[in-house]
MMTF fields as JSON, N, C-alpha, C and O atoms, coordinates in Angstrom:
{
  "mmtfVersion": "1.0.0",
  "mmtfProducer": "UNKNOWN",
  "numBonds": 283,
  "numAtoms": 284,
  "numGroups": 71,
  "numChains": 1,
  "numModels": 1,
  "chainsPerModel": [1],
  "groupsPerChain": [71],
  "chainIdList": ["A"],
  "bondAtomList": [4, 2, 8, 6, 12, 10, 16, 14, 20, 18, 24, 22, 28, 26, 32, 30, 36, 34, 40, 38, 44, 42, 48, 46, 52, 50, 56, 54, 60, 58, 64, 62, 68, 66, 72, 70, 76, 74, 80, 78, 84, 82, 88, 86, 92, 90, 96, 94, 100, 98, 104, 102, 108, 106, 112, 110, 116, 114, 120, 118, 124, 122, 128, 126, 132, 130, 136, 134, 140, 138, 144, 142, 148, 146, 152, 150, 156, 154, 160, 158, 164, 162, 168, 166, 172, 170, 176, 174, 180, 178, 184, 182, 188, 186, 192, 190, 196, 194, 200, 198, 204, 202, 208, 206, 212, 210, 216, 214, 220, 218, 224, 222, 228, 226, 232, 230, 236, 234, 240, 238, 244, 242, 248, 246, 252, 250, 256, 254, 260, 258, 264, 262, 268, 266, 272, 270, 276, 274, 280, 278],
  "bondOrderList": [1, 1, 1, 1, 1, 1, 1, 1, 1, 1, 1, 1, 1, 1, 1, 1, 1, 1, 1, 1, 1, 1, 1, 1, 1, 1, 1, 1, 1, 1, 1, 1, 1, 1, 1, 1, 1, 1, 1, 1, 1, 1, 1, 1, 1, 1, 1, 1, 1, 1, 1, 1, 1, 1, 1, 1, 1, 1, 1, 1, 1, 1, 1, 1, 1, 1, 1, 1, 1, 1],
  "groupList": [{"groupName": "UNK", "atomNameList": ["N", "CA", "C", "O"], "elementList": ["N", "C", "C", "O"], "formalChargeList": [0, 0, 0, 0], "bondAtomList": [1, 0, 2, 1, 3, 2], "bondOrderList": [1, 1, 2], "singleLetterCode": "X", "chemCompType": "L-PEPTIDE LINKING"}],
  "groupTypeList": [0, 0, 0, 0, 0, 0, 0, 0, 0, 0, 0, 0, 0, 0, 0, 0, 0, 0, 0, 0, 0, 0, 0, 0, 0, 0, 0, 0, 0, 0, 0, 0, 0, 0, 0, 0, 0, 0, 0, 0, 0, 0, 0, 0, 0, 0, 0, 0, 0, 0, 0, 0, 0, 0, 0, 0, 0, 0, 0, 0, 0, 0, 0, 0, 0, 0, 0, 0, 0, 0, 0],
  "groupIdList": [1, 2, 3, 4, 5, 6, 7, 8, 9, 10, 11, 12, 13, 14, 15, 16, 17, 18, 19, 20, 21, 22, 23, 24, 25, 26, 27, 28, 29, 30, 31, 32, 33, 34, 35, 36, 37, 38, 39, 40, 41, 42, 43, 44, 45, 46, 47, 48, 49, 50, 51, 52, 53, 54, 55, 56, 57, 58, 59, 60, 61, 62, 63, 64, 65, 66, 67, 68, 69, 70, 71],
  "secStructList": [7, 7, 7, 7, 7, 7, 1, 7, 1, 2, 2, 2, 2, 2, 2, 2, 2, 2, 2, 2, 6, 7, 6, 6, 4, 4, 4, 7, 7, 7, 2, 2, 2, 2, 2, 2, 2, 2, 2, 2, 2, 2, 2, 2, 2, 2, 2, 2, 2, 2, 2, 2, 2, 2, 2, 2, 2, 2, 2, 2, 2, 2, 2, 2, 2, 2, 2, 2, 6, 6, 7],
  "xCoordList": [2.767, 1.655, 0.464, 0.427, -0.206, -1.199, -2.531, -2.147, -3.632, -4.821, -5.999, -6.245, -6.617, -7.517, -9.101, -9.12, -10.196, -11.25, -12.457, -13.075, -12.826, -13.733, -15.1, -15.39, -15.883, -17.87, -18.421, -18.031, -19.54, -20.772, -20.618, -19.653, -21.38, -20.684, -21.416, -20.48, -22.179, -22.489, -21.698, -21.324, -21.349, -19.763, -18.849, -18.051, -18.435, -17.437, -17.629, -16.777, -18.42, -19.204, -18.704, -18.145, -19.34, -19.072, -17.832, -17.376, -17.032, -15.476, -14.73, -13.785, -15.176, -14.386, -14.67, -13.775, -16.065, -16.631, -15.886, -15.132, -16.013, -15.095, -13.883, -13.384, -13.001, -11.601, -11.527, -10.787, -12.625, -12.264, -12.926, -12.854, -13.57, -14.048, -13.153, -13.276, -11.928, -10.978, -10.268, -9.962, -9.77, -9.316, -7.613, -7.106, -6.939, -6.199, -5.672, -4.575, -6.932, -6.933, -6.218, -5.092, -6.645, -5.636, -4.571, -4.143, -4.169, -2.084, -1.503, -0.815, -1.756, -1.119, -0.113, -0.509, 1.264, 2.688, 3.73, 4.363, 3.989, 4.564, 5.745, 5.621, 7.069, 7.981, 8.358, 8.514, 8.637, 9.158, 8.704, 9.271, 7.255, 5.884, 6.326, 6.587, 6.242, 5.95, 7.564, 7.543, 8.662, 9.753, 10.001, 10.529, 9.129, 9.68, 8.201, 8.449, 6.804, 5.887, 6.677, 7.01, 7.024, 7.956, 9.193, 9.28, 9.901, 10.753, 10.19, 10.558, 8.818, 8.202, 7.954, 8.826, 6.888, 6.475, 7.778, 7.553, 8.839, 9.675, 10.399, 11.028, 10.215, 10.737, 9.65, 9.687, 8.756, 7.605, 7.417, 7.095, 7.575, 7.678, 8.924, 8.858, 9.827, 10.993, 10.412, 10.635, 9.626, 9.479, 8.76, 9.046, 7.38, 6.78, 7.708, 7.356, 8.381, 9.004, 9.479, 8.694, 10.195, 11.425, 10.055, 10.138, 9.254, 7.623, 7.584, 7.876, 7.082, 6.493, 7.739, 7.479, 9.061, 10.219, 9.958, 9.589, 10.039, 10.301, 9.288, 9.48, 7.86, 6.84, 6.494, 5.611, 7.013, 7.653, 8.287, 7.988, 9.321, 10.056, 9.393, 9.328, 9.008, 8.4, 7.435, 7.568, 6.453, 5.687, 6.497, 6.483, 7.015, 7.843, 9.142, 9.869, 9.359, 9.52, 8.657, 8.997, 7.528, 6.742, 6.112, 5.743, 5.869, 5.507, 6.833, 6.782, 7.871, 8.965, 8.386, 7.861, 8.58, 8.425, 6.792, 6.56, 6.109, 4.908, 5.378, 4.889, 5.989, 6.119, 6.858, 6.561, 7.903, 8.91, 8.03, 8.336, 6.504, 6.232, 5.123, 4.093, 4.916, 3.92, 5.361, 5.036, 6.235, 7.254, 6.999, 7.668],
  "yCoordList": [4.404, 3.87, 4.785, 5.422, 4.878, 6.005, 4.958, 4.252, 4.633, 4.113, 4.952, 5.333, 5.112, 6.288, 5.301, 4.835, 5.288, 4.838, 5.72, 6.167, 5.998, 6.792, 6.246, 5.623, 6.742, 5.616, 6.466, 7.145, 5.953, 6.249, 5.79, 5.028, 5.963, 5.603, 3.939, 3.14, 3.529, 2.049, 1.335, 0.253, 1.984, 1.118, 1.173, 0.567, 2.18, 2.044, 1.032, 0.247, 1.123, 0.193, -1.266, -1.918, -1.742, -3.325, -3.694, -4.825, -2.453, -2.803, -2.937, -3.721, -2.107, -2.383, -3.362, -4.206, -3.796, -5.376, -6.285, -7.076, -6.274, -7.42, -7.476, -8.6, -6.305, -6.251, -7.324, -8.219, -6.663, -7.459, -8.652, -9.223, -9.037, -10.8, -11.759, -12.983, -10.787, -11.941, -12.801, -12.627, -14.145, -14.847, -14.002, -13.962, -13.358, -12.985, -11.426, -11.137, -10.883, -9.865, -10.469, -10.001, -11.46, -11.738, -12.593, -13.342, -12.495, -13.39, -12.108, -12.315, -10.748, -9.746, -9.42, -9.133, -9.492, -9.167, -8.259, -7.978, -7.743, -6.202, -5.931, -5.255, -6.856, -6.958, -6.363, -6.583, -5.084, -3.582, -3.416, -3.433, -3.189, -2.617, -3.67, -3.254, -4.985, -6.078, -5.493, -5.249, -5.42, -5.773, -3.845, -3.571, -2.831, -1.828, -1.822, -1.346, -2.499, -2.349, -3.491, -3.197, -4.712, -5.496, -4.553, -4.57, -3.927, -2.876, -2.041, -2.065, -1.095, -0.253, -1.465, -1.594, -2.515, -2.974, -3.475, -3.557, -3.693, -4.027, -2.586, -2.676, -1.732, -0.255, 0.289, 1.036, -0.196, -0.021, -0.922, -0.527, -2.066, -2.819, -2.505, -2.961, -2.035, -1.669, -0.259, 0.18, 0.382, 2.116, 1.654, 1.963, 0.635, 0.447, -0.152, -0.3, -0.365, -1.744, -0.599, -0.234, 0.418, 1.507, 2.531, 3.037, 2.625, 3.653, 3.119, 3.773, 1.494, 0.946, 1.317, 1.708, 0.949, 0.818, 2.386, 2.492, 3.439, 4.382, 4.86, 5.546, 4.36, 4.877, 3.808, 4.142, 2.72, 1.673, 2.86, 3.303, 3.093, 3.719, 5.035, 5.291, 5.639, 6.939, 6.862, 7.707, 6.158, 5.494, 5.184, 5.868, 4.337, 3.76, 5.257, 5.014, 6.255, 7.252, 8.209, 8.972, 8.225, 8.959, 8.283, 9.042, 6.784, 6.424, 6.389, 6.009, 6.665, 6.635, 8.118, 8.195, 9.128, 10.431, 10.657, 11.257, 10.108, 10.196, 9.148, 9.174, 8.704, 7.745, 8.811, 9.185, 9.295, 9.938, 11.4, 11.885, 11.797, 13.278, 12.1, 12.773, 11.395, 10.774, 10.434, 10.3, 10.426, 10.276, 11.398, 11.569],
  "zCoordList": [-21.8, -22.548, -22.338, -21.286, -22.944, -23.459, -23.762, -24.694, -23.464, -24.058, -23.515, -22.371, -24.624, -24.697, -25.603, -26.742, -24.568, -25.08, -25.222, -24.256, -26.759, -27.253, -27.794, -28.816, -26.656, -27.426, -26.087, -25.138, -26.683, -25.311, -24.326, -24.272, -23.13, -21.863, -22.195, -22.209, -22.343, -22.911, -23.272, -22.818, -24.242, -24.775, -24.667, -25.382, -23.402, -22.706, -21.578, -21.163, -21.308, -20.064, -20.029, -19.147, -22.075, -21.735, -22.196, -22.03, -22.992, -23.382, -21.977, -21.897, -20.741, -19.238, -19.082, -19.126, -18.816, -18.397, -19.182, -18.615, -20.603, -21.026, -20.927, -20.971, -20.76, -20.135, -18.488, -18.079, -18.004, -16.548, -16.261, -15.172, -17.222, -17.575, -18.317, -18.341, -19.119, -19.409, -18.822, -17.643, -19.666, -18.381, -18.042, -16.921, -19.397, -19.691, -18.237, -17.759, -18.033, -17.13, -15.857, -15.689, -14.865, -14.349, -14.514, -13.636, -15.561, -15.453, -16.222, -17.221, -15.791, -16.729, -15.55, -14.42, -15.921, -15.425, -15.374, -16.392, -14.236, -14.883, -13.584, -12.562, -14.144, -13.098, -12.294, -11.093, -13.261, -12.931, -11.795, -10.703, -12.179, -10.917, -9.213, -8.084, -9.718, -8.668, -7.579, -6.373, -8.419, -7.535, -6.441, -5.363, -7.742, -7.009, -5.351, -4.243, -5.764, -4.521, -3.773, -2.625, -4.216, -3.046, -2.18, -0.952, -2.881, -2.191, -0.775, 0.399, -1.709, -0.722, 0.14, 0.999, 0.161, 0.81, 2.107, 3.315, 1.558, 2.796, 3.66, 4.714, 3.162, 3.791, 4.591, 5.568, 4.023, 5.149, 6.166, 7.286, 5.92, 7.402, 8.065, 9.207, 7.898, 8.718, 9.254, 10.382, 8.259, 9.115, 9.834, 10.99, 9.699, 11.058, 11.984, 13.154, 11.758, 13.408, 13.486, 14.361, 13.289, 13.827, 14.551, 15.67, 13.941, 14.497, 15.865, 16.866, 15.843, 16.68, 18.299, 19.437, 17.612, 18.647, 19.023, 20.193, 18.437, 19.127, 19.972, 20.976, 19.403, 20.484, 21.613, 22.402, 21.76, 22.991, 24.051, 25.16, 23.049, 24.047, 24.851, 26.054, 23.86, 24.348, 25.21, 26.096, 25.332, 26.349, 27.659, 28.682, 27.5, 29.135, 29.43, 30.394, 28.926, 29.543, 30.045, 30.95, 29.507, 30.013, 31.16, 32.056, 31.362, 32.744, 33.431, 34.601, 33.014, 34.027, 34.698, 35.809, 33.877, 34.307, 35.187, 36.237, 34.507, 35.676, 37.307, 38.437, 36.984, 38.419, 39.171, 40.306, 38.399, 39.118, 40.19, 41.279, 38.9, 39.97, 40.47, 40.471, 40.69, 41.753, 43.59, 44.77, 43.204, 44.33, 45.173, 46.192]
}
């Protein structure tokens, strides 16, 4: 989709404003969009928990290894 708005910046101004004063502006639906950011959105909470797990880990080896040259 392609929309292209041509006027003065004035009337570009209140054609945005009245775009985003409709009641219509928010119930606009776009499945495609919703199910592929639901996707990301769940691959990203798994890359964080797998982030979070590995720098858990990486931490408690490195105080392993500092304990070890404090011996």
């Amino acid at each position: 989709m392609e929309l292209i708005i041509k006027g003065t910046p004035e009337e570009i101004k209140s054609v945005l404003q009245a775009i985003g004063g409709s009641k219509e502006h928010g119930e606009i639906r776009m499945p495609e969009y919703e199910k592929s950011r639901e996707s990301l959105e769940s691959k990203f909470q798994k890359l964080d928990q797998t982030a979070n797990c590995a720098l858990k880990k990486a931490n408690s080896n490195y105080n392993l290894i500092v304990q070890s040259m404090k011996s």
